[in-house]
PAMAR-962218 format. One line per 8 residues: number of its first residue (from 0); for each residue z, y, x of C-alpha. Coordinates in Angstrom, 3 decimals, padded with zeros to 6 digits. Layout:
residues N
NUM	Z/Y/X ~ ...
This chain:
residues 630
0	-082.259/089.246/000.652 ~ -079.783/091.015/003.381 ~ -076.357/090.215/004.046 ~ -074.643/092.491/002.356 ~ -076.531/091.860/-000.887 ~ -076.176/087.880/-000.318 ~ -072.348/088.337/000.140 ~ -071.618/090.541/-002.730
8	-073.288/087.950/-005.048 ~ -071.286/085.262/-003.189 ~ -067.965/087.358/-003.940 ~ -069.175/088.094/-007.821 ~ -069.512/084.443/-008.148 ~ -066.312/083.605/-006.498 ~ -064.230/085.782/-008.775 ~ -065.977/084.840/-011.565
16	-065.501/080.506/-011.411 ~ -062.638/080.688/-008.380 ~ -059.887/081.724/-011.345 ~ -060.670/079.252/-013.493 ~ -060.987/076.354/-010.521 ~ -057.891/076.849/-009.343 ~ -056.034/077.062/-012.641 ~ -057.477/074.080/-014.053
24	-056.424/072.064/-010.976 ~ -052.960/073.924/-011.463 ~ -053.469/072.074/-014.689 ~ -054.109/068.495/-013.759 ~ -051.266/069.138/-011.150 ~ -048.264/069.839/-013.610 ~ -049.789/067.715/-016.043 ~ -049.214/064.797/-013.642
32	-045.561/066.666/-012.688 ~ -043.613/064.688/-015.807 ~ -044.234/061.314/-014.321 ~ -041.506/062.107/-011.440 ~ -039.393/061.603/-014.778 ~ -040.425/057.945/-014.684 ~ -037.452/056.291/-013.629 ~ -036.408/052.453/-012.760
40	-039.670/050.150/-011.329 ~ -042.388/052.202/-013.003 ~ -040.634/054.942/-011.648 ~ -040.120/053.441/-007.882 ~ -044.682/052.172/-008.430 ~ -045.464/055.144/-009.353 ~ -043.666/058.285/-008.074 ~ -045.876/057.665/-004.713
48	-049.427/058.172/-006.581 ~ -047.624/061.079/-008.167 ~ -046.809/062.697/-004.662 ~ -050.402/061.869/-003.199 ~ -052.263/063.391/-005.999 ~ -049.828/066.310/-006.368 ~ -049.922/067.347/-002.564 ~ -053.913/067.054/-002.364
56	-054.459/068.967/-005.714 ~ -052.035/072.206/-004.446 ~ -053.968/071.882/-001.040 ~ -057.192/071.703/-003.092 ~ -056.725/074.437/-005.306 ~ -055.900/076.564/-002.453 ~ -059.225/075.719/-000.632 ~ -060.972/076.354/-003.739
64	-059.926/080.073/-003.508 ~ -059.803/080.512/000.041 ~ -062.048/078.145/002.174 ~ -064.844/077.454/-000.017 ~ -066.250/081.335/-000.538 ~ -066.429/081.571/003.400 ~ -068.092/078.124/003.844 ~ -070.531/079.482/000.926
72	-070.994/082.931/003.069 ~ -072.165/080.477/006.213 ~ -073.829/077.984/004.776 ~ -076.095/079.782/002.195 ~ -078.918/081.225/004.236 ~ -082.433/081.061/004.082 ~ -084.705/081.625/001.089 ~ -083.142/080.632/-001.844
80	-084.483/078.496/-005.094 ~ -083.855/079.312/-008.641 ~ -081.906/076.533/-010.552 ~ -085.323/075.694/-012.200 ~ -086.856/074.196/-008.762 ~ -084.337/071.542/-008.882 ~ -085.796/067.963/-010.442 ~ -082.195/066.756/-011.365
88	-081.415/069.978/-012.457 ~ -084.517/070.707/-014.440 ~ -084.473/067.030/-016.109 ~ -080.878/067.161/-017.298 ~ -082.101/070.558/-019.119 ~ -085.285/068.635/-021.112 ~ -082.639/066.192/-022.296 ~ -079.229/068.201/-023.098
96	-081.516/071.258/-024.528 ~ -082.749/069.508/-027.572 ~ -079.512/067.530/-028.163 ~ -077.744/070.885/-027.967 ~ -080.147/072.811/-030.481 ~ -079.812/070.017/-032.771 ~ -076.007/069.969/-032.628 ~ -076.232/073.939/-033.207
104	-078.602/073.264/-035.870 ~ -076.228/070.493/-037.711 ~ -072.599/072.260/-037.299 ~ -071.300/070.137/-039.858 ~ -072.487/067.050/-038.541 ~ -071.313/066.959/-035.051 ~ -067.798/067.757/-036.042 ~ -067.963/065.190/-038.844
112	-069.411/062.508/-036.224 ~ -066.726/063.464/-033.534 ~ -063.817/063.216/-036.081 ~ -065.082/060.284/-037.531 ~ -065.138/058.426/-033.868 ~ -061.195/059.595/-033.621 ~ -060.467/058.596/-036.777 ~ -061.880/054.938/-036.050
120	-059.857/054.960/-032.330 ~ -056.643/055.744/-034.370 ~ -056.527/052.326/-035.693 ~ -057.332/050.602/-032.413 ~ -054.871/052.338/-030.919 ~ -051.998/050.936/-033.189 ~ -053.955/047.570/-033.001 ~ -053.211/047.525/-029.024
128	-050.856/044.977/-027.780 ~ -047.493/046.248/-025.515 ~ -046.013/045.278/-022.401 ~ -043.920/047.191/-019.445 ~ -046.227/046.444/-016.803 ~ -049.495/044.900/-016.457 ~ -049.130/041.481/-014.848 ~ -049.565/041.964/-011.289
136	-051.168/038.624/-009.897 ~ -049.609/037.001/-006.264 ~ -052.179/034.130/-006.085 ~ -048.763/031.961/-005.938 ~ -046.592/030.384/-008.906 ~ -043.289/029.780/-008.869 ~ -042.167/026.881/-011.102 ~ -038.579/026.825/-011.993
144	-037.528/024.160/-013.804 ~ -033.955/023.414/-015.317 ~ -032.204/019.360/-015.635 ~ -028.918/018.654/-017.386 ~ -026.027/020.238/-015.958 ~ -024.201/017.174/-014.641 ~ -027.252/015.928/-012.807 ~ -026.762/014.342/-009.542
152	-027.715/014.853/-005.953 ~ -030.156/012.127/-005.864 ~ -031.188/012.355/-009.223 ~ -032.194/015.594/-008.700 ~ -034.095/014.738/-005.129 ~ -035.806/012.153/-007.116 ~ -037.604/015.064/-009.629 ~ -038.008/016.657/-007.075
160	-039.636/015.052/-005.135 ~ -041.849/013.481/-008.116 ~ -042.865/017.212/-008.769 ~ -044.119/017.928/-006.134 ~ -046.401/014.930/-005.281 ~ -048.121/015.823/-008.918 ~ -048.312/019.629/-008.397 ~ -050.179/018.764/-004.717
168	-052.541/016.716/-006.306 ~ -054.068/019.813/-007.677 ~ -057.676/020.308/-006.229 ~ -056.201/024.204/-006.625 ~ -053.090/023.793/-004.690 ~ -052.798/024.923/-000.971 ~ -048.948/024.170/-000.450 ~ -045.674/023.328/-002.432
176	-042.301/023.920/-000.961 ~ -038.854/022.968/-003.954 ~ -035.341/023.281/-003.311 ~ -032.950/022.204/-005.413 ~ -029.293/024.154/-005.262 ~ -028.350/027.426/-003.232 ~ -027.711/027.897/000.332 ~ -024.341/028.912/001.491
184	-024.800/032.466/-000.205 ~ -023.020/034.616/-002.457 ~ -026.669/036.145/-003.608 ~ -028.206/033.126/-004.817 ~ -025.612/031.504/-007.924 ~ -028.575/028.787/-008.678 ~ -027.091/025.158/-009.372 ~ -028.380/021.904/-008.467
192	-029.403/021.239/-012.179 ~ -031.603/024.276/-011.173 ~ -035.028/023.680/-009.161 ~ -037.419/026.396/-007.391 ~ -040.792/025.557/-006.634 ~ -043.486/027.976/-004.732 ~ -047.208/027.230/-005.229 ~ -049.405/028.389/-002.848
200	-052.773/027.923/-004.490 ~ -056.424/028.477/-002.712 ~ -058.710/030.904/-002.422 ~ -060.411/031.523/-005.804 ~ -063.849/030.304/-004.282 ~ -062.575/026.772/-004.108 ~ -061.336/026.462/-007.390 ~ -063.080/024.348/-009.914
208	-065.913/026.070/-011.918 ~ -064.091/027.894/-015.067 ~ -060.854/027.555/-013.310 ~ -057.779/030.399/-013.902 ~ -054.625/030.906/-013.220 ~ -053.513/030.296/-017.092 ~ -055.485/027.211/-017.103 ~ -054.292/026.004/-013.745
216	-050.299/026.166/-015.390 ~ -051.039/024.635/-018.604 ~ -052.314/021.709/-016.406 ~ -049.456/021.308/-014.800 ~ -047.167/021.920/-017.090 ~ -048.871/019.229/-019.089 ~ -049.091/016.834/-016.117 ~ -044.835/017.404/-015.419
224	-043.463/016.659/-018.654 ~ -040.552/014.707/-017.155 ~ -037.546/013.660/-019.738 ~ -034.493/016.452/-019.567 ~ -036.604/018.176/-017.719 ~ -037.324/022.026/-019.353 ~ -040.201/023.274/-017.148 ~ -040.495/027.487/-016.300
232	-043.467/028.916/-015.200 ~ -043.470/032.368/-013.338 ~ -044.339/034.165/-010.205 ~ -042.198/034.421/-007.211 ~ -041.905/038.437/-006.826 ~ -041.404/039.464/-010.408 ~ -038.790/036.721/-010.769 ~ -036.688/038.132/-007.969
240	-037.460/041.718/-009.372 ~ -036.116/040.154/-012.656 ~ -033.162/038.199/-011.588 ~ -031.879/041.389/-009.928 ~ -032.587/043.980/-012.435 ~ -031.583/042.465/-015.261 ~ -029.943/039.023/-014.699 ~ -032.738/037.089/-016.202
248	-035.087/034.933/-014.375 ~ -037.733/034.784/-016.999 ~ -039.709/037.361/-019.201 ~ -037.612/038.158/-022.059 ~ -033.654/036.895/-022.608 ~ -031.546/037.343/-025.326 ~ -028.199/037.365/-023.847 ~ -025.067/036.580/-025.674
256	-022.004/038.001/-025.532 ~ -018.652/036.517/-026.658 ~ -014.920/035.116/-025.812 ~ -015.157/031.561/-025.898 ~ -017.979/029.194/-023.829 ~ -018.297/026.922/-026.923 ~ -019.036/029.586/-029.585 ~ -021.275/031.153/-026.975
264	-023.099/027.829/-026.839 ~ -023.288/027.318/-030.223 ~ -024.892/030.856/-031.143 ~ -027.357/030.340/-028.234 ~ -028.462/026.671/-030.408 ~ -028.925/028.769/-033.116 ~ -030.706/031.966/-031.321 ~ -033.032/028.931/-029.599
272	-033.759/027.204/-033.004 ~ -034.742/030.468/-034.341 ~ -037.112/031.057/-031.497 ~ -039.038/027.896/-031.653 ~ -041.478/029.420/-034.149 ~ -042.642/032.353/-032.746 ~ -046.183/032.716/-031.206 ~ -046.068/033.659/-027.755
280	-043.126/032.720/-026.506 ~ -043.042/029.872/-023.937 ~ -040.636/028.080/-021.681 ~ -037.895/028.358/-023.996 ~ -034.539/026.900/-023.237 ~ -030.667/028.293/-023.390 ~ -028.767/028.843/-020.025 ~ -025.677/026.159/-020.346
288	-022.360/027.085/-020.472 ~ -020.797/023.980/-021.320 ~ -022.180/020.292/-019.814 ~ -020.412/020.411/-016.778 ~ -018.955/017.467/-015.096 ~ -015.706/017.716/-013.245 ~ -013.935/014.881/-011.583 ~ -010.326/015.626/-012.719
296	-007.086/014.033/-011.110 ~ -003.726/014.240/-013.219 ~ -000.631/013.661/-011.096 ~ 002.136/011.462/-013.032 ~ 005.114/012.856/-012.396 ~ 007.080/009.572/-013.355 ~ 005.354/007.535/-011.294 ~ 004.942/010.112/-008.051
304	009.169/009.666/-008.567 ~ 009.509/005.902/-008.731 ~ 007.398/005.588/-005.187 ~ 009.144/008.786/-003.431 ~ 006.209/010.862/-003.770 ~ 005.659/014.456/-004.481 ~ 002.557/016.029/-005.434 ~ 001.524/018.139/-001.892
312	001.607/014.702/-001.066 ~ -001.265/013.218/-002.993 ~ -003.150/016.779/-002.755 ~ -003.330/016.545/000.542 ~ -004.608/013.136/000.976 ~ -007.270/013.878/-001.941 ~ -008.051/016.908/-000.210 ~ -008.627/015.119/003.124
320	-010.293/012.101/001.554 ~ -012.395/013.980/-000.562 ~ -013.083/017.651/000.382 ~ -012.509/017.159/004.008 ~ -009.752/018.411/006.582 ~ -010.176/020.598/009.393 ~ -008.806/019.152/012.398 ~ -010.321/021.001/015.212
328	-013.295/023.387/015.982 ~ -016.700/022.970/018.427 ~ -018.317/025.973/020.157 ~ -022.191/025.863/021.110 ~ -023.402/028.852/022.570 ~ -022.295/031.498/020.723 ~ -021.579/029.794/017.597 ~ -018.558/028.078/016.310
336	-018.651/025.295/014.109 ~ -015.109/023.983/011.975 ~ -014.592/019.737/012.677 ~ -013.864/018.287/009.166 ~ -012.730/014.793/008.668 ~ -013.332/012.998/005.172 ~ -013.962/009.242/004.087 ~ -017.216/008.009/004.112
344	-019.979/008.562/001.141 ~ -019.268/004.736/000.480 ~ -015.498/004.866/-000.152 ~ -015.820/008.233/-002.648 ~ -018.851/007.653/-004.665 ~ -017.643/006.245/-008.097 ~ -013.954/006.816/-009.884 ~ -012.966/002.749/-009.043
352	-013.272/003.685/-005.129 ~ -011.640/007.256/-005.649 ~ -009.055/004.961/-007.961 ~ -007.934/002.926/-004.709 ~ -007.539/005.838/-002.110 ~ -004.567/004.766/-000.003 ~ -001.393/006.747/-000.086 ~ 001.724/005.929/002.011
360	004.857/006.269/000.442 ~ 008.354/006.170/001.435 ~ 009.717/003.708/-000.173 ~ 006.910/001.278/-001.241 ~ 004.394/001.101/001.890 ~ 001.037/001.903/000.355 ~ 000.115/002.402/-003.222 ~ -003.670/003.631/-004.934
368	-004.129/006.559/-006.044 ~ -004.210/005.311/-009.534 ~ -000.913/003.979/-009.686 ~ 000.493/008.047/-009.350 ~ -002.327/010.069/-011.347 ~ -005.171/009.959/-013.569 ~ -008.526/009.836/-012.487 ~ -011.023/011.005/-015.202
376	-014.088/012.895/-015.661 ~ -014.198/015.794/-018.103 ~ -016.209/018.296/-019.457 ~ -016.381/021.724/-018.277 ~ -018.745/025.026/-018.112 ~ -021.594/024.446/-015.300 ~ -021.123/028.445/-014.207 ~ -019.456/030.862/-015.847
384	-021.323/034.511/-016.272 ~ -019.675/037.732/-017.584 ~ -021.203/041.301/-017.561 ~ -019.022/044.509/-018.863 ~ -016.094/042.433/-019.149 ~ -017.049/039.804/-021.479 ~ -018.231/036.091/-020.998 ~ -022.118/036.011/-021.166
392	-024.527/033.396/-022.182 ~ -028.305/033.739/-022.570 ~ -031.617/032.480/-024.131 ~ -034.481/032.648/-021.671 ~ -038.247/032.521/-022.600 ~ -041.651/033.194/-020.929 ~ -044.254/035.481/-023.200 ~ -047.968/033.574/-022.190
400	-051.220/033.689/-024.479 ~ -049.625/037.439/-026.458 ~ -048.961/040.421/-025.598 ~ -045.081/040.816/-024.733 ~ -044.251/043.698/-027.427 ~ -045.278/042.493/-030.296 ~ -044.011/038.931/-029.540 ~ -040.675/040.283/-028.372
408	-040.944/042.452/-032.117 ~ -041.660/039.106/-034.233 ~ -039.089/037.614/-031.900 ~ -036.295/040.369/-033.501 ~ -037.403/040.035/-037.098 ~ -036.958/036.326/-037.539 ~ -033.083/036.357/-035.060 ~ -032.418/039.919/-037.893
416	-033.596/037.917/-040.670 ~ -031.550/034.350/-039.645 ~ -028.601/035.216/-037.146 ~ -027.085/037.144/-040.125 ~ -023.430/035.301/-039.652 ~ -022.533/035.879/-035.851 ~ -018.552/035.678/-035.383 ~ -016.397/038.404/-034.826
424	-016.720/039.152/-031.037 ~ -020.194/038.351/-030.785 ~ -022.911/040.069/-030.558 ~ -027.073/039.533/-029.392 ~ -028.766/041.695/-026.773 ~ -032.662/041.987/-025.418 ~ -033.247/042.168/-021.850 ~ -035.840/041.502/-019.263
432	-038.821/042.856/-019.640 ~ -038.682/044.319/-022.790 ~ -034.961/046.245/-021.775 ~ -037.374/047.602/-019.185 ~ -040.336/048.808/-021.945 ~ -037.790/049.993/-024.370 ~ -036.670/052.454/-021.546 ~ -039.864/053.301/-020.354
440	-041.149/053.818/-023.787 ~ -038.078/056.770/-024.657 ~ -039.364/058.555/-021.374 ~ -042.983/058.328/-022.036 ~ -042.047/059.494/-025.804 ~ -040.897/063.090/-023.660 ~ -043.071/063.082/-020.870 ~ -046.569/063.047/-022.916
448	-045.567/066.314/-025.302 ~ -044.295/067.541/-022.499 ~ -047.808/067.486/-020.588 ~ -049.388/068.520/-023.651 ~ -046.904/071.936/-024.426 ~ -047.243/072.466/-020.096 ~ -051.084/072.325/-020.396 ~ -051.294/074.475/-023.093
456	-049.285/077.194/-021.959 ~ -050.548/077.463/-018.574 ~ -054.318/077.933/-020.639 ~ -052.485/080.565/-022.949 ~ -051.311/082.760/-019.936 ~ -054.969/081.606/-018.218 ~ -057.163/083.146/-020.863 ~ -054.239/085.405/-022.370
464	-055.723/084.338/-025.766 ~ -053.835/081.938/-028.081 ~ -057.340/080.537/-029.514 ~ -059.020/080.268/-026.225 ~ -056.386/078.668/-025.542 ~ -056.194/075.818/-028.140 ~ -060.204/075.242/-028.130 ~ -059.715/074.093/-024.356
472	-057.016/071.550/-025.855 ~ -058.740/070.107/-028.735 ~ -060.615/068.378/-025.888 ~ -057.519/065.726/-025.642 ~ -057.515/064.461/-028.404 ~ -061.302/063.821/-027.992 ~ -060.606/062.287/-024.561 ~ -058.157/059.799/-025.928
480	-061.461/058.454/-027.607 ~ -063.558/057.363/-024.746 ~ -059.663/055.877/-023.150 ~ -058.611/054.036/-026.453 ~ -062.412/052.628/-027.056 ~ -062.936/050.863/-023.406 ~ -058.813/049.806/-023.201 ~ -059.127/048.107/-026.609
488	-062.950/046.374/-025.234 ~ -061.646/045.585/-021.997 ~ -058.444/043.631/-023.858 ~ -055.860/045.790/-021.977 ~ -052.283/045.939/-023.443 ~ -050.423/049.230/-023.340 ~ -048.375/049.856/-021.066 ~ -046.481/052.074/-018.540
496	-049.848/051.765/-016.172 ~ -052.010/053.014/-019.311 ~ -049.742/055.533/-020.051 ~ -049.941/057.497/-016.769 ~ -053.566/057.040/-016.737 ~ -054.047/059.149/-020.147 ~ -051.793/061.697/-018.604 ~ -054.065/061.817/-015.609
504	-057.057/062.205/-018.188 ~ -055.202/065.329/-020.234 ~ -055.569/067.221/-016.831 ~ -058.996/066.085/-016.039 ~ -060.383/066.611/-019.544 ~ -059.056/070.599/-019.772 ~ -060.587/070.576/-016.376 ~ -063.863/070.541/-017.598
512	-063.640/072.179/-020.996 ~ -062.056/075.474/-018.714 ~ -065.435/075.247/-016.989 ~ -067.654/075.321/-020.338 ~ -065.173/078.049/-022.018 ~ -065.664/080.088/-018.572 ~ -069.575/080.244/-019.622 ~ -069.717/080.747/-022.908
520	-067.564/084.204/-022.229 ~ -069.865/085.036/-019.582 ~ -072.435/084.864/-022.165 ~ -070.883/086.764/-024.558 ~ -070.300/089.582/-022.125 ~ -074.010/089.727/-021.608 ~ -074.576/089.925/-025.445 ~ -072.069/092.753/-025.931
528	-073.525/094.511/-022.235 ~ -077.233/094.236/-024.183 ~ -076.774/094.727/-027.601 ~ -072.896/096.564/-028.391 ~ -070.127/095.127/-030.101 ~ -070.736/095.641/-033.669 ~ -071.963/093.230/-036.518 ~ -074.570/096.099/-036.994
536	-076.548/094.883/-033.481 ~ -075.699/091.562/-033.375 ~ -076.663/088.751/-035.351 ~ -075.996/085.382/-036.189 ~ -079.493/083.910/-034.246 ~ -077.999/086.222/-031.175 ~ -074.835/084.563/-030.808 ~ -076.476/081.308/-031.334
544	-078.908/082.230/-028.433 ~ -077.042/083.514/-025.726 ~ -074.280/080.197/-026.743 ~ -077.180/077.961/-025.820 ~ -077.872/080.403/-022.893 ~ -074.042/079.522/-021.537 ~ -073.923/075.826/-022.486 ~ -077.788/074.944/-020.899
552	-078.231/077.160/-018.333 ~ -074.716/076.308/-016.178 ~ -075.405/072.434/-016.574 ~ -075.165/071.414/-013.473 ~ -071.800/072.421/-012.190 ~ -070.286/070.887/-015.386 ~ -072.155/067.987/-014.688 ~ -071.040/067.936/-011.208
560	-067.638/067.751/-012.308 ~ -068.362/064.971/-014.538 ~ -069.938/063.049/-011.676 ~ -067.338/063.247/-009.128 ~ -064.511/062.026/-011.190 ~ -066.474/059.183/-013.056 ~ -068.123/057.842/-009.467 ~ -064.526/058.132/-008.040
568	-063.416/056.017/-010.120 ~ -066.230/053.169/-011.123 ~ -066.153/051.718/-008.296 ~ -062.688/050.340/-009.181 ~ -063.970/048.608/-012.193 ~ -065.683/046.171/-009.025 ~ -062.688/045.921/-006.398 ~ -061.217/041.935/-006.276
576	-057.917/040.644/-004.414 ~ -054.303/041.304/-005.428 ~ -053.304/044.510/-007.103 ~ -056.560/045.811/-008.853 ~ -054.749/044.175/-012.111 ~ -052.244/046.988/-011.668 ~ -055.107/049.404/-010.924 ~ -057.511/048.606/-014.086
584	-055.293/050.324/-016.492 ~ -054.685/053.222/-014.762 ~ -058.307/054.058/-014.078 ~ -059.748/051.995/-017.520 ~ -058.427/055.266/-019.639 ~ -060.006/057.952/-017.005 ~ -063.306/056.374/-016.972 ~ -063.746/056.142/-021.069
592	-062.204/059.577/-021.477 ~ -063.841/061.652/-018.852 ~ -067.342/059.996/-020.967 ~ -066.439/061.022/-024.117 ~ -064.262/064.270/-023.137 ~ -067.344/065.617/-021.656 ~ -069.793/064.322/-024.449 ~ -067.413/066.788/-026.155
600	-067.529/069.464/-024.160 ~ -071.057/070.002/-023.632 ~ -072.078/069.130/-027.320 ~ -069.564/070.051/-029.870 ~ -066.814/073.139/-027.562 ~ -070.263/074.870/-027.833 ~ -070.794/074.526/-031.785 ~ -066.692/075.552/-032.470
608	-067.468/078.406/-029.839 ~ -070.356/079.638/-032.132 ~ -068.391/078.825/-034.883 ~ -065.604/080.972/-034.204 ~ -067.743/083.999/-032.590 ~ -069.456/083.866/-036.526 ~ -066.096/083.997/-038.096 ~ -064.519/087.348/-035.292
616	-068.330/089.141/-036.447 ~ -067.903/088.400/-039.965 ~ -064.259/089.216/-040.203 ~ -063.353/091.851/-037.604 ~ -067.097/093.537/-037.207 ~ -067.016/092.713/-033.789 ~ -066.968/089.517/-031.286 ~ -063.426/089.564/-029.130
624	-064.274/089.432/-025.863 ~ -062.409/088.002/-022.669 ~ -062.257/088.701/-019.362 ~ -063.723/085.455/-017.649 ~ -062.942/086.714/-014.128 ~ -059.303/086.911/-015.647
């Protein structure tokens, strides 16, 4: 073979498959576009896959055009082999030729077997659990657990302290660090009565045999049972993420909005009570309002007269005596530190010492405190929280051993069903994790029809042909198959991460249909070049021929493009460490569909091709034919 011969066939070819290359990658490029609609977390995870794939796929369809035909013009020299010479090749053929003459054979049948497989993934679909995100593990816990709101300093050293000698007597534990309180910080509004715990645990491979995570906190929360003591199990990064996007340290809250602490406190008994029941939910327990301790101290007026007192008098020696006076600043280095000046732990630490402060008068000498003002302890709200303008209280729970969706939906019946008499004022509102899935589930409910009507149309003005058009697409639907079948083996929950993964598959799947369609034309074009364009040449055994011709003989690029996206992605299925929990449900739906999508496409886009050829000769006396090279 010369040159110019070899080059003329390399630019036929190139014309022929280049168009349809680089508009199905144009496909699984704006098919992937609507995720930059993703907004919140699943927007901030995700947008950067979106990028990476987006600016390799426009680079990719440009080399497809462009670089490829010249490396193809340099590369293939030498004598060359037919497509029969090629083992792979020529075994693929003695097992898809059969298969394919049989599914030619039994039209009826194929279809029938297909729909009957999407008709059976319909129900597991619906039977699929829900969540926003899949649980990303940190190898650490964080356990927060809550006292009574009056606890004391000591008292809540002691738990402390008891903790975290039983946590680090876990053959799984590496390190526990609590803290009870807040630092000096404006960011962190935790209370004493509040403790934070970090669990480091060991490497996996020193775990005991059977060992996980779940069974590693039900061990310990079994082991800490501790009287007034509600116990909280969660991880340290999503609790952060949680506190600050929604104001809820746990899962799922209910929060509760109202004008009054007490009536706030009594709906959350009753929103808690209601709770109790439901499957799922863990780590229940209502953020207080009321509880509070406050040491109050009531000036007599009578009295502060009789000894010639006033009250900036007795302030100021309960402020000094008890909150402590400045009297003078110290300077080390470049830091300055205030001087204060109060009485010893031992002379404030029960009301009968604060009782017999000293205060000079002016006419008496020195008289207690008692003898001018009451000194009491009363009741009062722990910490006071208000969003939009109204006082807030909230119900906090943990979702463990269920999916969060359809806990969080059981959750709303029973509170609908039983929190039927709220006050005027009042009202109940979701948030945490399922505020976030309820917003990400409204997007996703635009962004999938949206990929579907963007993939369609750019087919329509690919193969100018409203039919062509919609045979390519019927391979979603058969995609979502393979996807729903190993999600619903593999126990995956829907969510956001499964979501984007079946609108990566939409692109892929058209991807390879395009290819098949591409064929199958080319075939007819030989039919109509041999035999004219009339139902008086061609027959029914014709169409069915040269259709087998276009399906068989081009196996091995479809196959190719099979291979390359399933081993691309199988290797994930293996990966270990932190963040392939996150990466299994993106990929889980690719794998299945990609199988079945292509099962599809080589078995049953042929039989509708034939199908509808049959129908154009039957109807119009002729086969419509389209220009492949486009």
């Amino acid at each position: 073979m010369d040159k110019q011969t070899r080059l003329s066939i390399i630019e036929k070819s190139s014309k022929q498959v280049g168009p349809s290359v680089f508009w199905s990658t144009i496909i699984i490029i704006t098919s992937f576009l609507p995720v930059f609609l993703l907004t919140g977390q699943e927007g901030r995870l995700f947008s950067p896959l979106a990028w990476t794939k987006t600016f390799i796929l426009i680079v990719d369809a440009f080399v497809a055009i462009t670089v490829t035909p010249v490396l193809l013009s340099l590369l293939l020299n030498g004598k060359f082999k037919p497509e029969s010479a090629n083992p792979i090749n020529r075994g693929l053929e003695k097992v898809y030729s059969p298969i394919l003459r049989w599914c030619l054979e039994w039209r009826k049948t194929t279809i029938g077997i297909n729909l009957l497989a999407l008709l059976i993934s319909i129900p597991m679909l619906m039977s699929l659990g829900s969540e926003f995100m899949p649980p990303l593990d940190e190898s650490s816990i964080l356990f927060m657990p809550v006292t009574l709101p009056d606890i004391s300093n000591s008292e809540a050293k002691r738990i402390l302290q008891v903790q975290d000698k039983i946590i680090k007597s876990m053959p799984e534990v590496a390190q526990v660090l609590g803290k009870a309180g807040r630092a000096s910080t404006a960011t962190d509004n935790s209370p004493v009565s509040m403790i934070e715990t970090i669990i480091q645990l060991k490497p996996q491979s020193e775990w005991r045999e059977g060992m996980t995570k779940q069974k590693i906190i039900a061990e310990l929360d079994q082991k800490l049972q501790i009287p007034g003591v509600i116990n909280g199990w969660t991880q340290p990064i999503i609790n952060r993420i949680n506190m600050l996007a929604t104001g809820i340290r746990t899962d799922v809250g209910v929060k509760v909005y109202g004008q009054n602490l007490d009536s706030i406190a009594v709906v959350s008994e009753k929103v808690r009570n209601a709770l109790q029941g439901v499957e799922g939910v863990k780590d229940l327990y209502i953020e207080p309002v009321t509880g509070g301790k406050y040491l109050e101290i009531q000036t007599r007026r009578e009295e502060l007269g009789r000894y010639g007192l006033s009250v900036d008098d007795v302030n100021s020696v309960v402020e000094s005596a008890l909150g402590g006076m400045t009297i003078g600043n110290t300077i080390e280095g470049r830091q300055r530190f205030s001087i204060n000046l109060r009485l010893a732990q031992e002379y404030r630490n029960s009301l009968d010492r604060i009782s017999r402060i000293p205060i000079k008068s002016a006419t008496s000498g020195t008289v207690p405190l008692s003898a001018v003002a009451d000194v009491r302890f009363v009741d009062g709200p722990p910490m006071i929280v208000s969003e939009n303008a109204q006082l807030r209280g909230a119900v906090l729970f943990n979702v463990r051993d269920r999916d969060l969706g359809s806990t969080v939906q059981e959750a709303i019946q029973k509170l609908n069903g039983e929190m039927t008499d709220l006050p005027n004022g009042y009202r109940l509102e979701w948030s945490g994790q399922w505020e976030n899935q309820i917003r990400a589930n409204q997007t996703l409910k635009i962004i999938i029809p949206l990929v579907i009507l963007i993939i369609f149309l750019i087919l329509y003005f690919s193969f100018k042909s409203f039919k062509e058009a919609l045979l390519n697409l019927v391979t979603i639907p058969f995609a979502l198959i393979g996807g729903v079948f190993i999600v619903y083996f593999y126990g995956i929950n829907l969510s956001v991460a499964v979501a984007v993964g079946f609108i990566a598959l939409f692109g892929m799947a058209v991807e390879t249909g395009m290819l098949m369609v591409v064929y199958l034309n080319e075939a007819m074009n030989e039919l109509v070049a041999k035999k004219g364009n009339s139902n008086q040449t061609i027959t029914k055994q014709d169409i069915r021929e040269y259709v087998f011709q276009g399906a068989a003989k081009r196996l091995r690029p479809k196959i190719m493009t099979v291979s390359v996206s399933l081993f691309g992605l199988i290797p994930v299925l293996w990966a270990t460490g932190v963040g392939t929990d996150v990466m299994l449900p993106i990929v889980l739906p690719l794998i299945g569909g990609v199988f079945t999508s292509s099962i599809h496409i080589l078995l049953v886009t042929p039989v509708v091709f034939e199908m509808t050829k049959e129908y154009e000769l039957r109807k119009h006396g002729k086969l419509e034919i389209y220009d492949v090279k486009h």
